[in-house]
Kinemage of the C-alpha trace (Angstrom):
@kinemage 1
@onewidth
@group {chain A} dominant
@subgroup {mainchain}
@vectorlist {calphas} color= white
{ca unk a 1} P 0.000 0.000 0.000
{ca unk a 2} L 1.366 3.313 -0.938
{ca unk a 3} L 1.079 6.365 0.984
{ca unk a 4} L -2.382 8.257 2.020
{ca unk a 5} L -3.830 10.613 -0.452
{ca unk a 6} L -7.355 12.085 -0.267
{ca unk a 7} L -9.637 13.608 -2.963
{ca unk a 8} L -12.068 16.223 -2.564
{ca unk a 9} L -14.012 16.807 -6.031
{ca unk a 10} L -17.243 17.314 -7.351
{ca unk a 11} L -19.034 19.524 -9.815
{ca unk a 12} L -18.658 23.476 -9.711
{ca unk a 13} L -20.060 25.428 -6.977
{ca unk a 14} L -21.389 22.279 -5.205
{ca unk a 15} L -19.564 23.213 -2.117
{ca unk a 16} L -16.168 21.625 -2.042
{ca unk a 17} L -14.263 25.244 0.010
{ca unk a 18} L -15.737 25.046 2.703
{ca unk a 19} L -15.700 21.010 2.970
{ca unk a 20} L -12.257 20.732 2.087
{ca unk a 21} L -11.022 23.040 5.250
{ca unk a 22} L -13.123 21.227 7.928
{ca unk a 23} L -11.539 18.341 6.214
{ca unk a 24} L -8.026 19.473 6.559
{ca unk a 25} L -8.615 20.430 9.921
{ca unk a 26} L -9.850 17.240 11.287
{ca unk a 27} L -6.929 14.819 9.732
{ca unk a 28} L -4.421 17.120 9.845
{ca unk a 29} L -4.092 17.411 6.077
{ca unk a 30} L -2.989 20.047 3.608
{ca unk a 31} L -4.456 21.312 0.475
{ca unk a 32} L -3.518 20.962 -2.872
{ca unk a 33} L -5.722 22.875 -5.171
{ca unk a 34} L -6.463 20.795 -9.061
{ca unk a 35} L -8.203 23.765 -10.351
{ca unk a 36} L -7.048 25.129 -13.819
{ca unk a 37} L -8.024 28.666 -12.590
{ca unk a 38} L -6.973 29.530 -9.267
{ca unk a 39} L -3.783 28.680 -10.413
{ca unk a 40} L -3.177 32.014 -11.749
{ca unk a 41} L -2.511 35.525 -10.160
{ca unk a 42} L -4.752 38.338 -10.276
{ca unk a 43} L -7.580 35.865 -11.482
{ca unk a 44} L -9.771 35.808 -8.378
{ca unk a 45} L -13.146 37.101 -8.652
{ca unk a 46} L -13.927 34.660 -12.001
{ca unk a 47} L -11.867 32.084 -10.610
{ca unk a 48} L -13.769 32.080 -7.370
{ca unk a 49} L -10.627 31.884 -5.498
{ca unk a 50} L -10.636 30.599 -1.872
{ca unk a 51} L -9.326 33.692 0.190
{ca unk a 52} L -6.898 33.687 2.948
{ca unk a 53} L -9.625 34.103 5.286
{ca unk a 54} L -11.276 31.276 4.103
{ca unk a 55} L -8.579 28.635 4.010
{ca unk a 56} L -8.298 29.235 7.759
{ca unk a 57} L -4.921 28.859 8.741
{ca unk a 58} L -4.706 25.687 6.548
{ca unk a 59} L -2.004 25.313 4.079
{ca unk a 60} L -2.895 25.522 0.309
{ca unk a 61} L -0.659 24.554 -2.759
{ca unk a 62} L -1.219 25.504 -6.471
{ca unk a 63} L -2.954 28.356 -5.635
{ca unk a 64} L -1.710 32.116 -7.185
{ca unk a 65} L 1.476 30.451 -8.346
{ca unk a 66} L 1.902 31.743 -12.259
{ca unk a 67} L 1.162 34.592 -13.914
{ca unk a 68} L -2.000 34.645 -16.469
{ca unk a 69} L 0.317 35.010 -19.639
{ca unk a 70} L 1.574 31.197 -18.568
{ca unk a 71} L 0.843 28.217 -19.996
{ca unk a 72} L -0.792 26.120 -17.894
{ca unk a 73} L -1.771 22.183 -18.798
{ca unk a 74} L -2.349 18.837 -16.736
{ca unk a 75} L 1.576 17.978 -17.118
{ca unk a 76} L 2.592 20.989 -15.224
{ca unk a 77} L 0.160 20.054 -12.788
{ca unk a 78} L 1.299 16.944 -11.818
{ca unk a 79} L 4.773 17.883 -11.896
{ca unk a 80} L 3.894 20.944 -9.222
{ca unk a 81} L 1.486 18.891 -7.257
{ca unk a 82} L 4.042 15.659 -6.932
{ca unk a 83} L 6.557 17.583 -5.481
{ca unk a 84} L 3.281 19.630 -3.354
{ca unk a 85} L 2.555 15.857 -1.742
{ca unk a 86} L 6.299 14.948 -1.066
{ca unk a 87} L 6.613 18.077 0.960
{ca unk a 88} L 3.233 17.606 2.777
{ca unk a 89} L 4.597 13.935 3.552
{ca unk a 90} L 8.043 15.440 4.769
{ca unk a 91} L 6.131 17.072 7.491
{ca unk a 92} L 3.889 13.885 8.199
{ca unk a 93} L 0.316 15.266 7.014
{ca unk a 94} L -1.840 14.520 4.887
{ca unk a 95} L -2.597 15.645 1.202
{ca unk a 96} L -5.566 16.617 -0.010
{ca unk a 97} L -6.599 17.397 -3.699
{ca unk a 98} L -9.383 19.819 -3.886
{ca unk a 99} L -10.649 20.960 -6.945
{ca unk a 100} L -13.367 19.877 -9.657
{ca unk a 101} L -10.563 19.060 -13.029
{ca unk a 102} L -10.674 14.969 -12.866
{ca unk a 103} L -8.019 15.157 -15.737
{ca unk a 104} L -5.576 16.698 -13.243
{ca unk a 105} L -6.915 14.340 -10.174
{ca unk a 106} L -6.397 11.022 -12.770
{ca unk a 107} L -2.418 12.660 -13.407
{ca unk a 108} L -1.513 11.891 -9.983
{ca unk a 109} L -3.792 9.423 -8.855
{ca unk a 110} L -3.003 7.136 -11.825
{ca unk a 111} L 0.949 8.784 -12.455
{ca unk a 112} L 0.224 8.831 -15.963
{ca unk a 113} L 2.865 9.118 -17.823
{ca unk a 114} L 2.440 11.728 -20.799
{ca unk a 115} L 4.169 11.028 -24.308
{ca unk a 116} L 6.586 13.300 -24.911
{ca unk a 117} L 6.032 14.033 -28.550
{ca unk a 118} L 7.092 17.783 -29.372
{ca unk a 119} L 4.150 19.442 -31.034
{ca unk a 120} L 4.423 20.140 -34.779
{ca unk a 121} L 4.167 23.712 -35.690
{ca unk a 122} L 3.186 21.968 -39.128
{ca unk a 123} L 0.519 20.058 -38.132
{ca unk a 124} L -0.909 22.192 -35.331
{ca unk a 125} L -1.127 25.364 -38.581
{ca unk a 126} L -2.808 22.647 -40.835
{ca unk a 127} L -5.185 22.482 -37.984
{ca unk a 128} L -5.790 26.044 -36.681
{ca unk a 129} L -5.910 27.151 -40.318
{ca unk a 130} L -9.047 24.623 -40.488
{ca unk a 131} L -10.524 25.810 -37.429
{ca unk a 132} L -9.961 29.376 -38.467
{ca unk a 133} L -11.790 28.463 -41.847
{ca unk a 134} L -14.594 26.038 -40.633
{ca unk a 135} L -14.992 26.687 -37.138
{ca unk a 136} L -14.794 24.325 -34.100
{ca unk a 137} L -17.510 21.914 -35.337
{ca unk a 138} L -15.780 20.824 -38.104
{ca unk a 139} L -12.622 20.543 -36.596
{ca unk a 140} L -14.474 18.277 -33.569
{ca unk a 141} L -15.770 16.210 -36.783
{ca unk a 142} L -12.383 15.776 -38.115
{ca unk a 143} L -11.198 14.681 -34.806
{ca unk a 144} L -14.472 11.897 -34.708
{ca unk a 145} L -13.385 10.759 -38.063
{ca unk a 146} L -10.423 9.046 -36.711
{ca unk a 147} L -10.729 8.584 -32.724
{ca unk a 148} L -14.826 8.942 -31.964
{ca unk a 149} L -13.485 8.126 -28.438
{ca unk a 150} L -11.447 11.516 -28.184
{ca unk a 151} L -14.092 13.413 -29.181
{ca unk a 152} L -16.825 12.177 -27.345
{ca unk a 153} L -14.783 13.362 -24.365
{ca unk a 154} L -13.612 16.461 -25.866
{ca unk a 155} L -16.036 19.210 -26.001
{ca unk a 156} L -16.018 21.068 -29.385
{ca unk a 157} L -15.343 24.371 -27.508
{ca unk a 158} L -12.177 23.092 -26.346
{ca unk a 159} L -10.173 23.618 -29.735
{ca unk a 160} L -6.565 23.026 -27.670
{ca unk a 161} L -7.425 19.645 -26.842
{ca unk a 162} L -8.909 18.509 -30.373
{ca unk a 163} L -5.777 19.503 -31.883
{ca unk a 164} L -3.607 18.029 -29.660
{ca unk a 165} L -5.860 15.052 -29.903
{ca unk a 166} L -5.117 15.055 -33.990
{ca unk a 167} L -1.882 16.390 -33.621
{ca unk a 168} L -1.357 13.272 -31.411
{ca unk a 169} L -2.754 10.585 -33.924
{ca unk a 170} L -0.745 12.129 -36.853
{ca unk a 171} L 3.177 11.764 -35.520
{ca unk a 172} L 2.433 8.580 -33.761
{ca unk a 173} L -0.268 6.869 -35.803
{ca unk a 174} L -2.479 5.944 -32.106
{ca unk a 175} L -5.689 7.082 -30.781
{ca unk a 176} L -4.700 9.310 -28.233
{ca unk a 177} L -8.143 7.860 -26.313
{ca unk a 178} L -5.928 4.420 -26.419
{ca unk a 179} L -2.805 5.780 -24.921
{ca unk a 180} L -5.365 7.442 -21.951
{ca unk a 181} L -7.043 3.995 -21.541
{ca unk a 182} L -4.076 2.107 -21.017
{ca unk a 183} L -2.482 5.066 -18.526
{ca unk a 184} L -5.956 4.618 -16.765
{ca unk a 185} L -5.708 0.999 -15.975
{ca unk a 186} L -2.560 1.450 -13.786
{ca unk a 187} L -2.493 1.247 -10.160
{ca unk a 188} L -2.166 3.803 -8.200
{ca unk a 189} L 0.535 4.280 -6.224
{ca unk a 190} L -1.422 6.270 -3.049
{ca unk a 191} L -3.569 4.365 -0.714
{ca unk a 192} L -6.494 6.772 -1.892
{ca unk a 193} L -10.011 7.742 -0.607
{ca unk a 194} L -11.638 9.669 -3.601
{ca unk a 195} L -14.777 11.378 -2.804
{ca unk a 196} L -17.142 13.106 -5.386
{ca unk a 197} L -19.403 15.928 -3.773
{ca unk a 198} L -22.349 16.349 -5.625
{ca unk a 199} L -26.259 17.631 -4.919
{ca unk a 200} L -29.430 17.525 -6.703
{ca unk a 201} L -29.121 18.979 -9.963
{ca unk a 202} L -31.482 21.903 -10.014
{ca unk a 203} L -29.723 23.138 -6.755
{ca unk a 204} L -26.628 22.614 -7.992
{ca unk a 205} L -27.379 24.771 -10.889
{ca unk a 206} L -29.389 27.619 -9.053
{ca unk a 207} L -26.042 27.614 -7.008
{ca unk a 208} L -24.121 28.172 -10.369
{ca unk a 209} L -26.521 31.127 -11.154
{ca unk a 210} L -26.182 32.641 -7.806
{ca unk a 211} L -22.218 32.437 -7.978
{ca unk a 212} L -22.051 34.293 -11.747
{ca unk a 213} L -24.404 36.998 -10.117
{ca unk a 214} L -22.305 37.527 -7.250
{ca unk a 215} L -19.156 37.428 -9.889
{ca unk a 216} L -20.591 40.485 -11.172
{ca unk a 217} L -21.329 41.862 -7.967
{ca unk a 218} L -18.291 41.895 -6.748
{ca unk a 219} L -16.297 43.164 -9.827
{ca unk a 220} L -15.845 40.379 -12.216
{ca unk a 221} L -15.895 43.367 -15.154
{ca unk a 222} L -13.422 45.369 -13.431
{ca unk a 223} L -10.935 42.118 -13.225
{ca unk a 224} L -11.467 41.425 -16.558
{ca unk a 225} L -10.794 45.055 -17.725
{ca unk a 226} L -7.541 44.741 -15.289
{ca unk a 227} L -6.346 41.925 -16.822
{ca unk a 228} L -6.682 43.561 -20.653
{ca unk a 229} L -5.072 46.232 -19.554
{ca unk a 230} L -2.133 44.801 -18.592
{ca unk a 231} L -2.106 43.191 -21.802
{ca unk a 232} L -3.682 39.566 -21.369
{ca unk a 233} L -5.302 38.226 -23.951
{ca unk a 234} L -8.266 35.866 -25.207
{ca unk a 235} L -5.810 33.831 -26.946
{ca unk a 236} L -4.344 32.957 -23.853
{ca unk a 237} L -4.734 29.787 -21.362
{ca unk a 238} L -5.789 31.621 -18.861
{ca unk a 239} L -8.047 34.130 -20.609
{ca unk a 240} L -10.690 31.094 -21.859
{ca unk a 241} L -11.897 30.635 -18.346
{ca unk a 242} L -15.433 30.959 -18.421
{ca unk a 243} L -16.465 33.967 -16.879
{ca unk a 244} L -13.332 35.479 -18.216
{ca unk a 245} L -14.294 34.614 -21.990
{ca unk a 246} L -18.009 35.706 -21.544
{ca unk a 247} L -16.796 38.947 -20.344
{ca unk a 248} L -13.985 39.523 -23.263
{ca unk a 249} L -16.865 39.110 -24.895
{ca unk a 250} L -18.705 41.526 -23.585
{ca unk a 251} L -15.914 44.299 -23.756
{ca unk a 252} L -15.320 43.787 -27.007
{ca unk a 253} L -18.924 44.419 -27.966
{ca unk a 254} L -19.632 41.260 -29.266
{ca unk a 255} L -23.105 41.582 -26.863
{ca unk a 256} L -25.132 43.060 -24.102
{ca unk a 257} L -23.703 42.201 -20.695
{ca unk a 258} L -26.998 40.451 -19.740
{ca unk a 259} L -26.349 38.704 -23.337
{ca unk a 260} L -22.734 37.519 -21.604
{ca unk a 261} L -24.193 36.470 -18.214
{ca unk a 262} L -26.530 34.411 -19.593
{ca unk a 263} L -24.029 32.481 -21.455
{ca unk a 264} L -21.237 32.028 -18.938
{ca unk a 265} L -24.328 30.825 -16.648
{ca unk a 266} L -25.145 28.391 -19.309
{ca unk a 267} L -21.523 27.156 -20.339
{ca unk a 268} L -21.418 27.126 -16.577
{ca unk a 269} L -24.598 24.702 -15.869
{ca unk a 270} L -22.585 22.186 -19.129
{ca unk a 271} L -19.414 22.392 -17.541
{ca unk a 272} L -20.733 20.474 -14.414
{ca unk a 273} L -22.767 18.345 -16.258
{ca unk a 274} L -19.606 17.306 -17.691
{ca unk a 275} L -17.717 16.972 -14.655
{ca unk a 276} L -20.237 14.825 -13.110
{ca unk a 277} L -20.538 12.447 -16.864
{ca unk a 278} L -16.241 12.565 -16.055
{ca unk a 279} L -16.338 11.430 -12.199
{ca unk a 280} L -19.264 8.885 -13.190
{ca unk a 281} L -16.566 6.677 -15.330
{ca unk a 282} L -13.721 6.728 -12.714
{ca unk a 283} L -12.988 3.870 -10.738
{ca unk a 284} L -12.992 3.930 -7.282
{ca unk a 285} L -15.212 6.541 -5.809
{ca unk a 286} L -17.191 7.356 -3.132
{ca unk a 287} L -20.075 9.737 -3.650
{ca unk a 288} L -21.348 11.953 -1.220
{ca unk a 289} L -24.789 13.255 -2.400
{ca unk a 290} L -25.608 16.563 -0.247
{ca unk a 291} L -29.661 15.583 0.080
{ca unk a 292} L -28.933 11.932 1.447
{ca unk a 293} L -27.234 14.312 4.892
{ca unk a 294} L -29.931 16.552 5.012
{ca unk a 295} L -27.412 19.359 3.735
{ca unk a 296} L -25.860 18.526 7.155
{ca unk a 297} L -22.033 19.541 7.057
{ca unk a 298} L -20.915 17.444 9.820
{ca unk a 299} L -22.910 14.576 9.130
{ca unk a 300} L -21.281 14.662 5.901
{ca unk a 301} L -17.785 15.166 7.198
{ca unk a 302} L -18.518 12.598 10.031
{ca unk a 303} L -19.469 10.255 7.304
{ca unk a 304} L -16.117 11.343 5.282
{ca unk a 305} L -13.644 10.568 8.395
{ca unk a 306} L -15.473 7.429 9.383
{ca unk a 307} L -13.884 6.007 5.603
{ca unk a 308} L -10.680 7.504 6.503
């Protein structure tokens, strides 16, 4: 048996902060965030970034660590959060992964081991120069053609993936959905409690709705404008966060800012739905729906320490 890891994941806005630090609390464990957006500086409003207040004394990792002109992608991750859980074990706690990108979570859980192929500046132009002439759907359909797989997991919005996905099949003749499968059935090398968060779905989604409000509330436009000004970009990583895109949008007068908040709340409400369709295939899993504890926080945490 290797050495204790615990997961904390589950859909957006389900909960997870607030969990995660009664968690840490009561084993004595630290946090290590797998979120794709609090990863970055000066992102916090559309990020939704825990604050120092609420981490309460707790240790977090991976959290305002790069800048938002960086590249950030799941092998960074797992290189930053492996050396994150060595340094939590150096001081005998425990680690905790907190955050709703399973990608990330199946890196380390799974220490997949990602092909080192250099992209091709060839291949990737062939492919952007497609997007750029027939949009993202065909470029999803292109990707179907040859590895249905891929794309069934790949969201057409997510252009970066698809053509690494292609990219992938054309300099090493393999699915790239293969390769993942046969990374997935490896065993894990943590003694691992992995628990999925989750709540009925039409709370879950009023929650989502609440949260963009409040983004706006509390100055998601002036972060945005911030960010622009200091020259970030919607090309970049960083910059196709959801609430960030919706409001690039927005600034750029591409439509009404009620036009923009209704679509980052709907890309929103499909992002979970995806998460939950992603933590739904994992192996492995304990699920903690919300409604079966009465929305009682320390039953559920009870529950949660009593499988530790």
């Amino acid at each position: 048996m290797g050495k204790k890891l615990v997961i904390l994941t589950g859909p957006t806005a389900v909960g997870k902060t607030k969990l995660s630090i009664a968690l840490a609390k009561a084993v004595d464990g630290e946090i290590i965030s797998a979120d794709s957006m609090q990863v970055y500086r000066k992102m916090d409003i559309g990020s939704a970034k825990i604050t120092s207040e609420e981490m309460g004394g707790v240790p977090h990792f991976l959290i305002d660590v790069m800048e938002p002109s960086d590249s950030f992608n799941v092998v960074v991750f797992q290189e930053m959060a492996k050396r994150a859980i060595e340094d939590i074990y150096s001081r005998g706690k425990v680690p905790i992964i907190v955050g709703g990108t399973g990608f990330y979570i199946q890196a380390i859980l799974n220490d997949i081991e990602f092909d080192e192929n250099p992209q091709s500046n060839e291949i990737r132009d062939k492919y952007e120069r497609l997007l750029s002439a027939k949009g993202e759907e065909a470029l999803h359909q292109e990707l179907a053609s040859i590895d249905i797989k891929a794309a069934e997991q790949i969201h057409p919005n997510n252009s970066k993936r698809v053509i690494r996905a292609l990219e992938y099949f054309e300099q090493t003749g393999k699915r790239i959905s293969e390769h993942n499968q046969e990374q997935r059935k490896k065993r894990s090398p943590y003694d691992f409690t992995y628990f999925v968060l989750n709540d009925n779905r039409g709370k879950l989604y009023a929650r989502i709705d609440e949260r963009v409000d409040k983004m706006i509330t509390d100055g998601l436009i002036e972060e945005v404008k911030g960010l622009r000004g200091r020259g970030f970009t919607k090309d970049m990583v960083s910059m196709q966060g959801l609430g960030y895109k919706g409001i690039l949008e927005y600034l750029d007068g591409k439509c009404t800012l009620d036009e923009a908040v209704c679509r980052i709340k709907r890309d929103t409400r499909h992002f979970a739905k995806r998460q939950i369709t992603w933590f739904k295939r994992e192996r492995e899993v304990v699920w903690v729906d919300k409604n079966e504890f009465g929305y009682d926080d320390d039953k559920i945490l009870t529950y949660m320490i009593s499988l530790l």
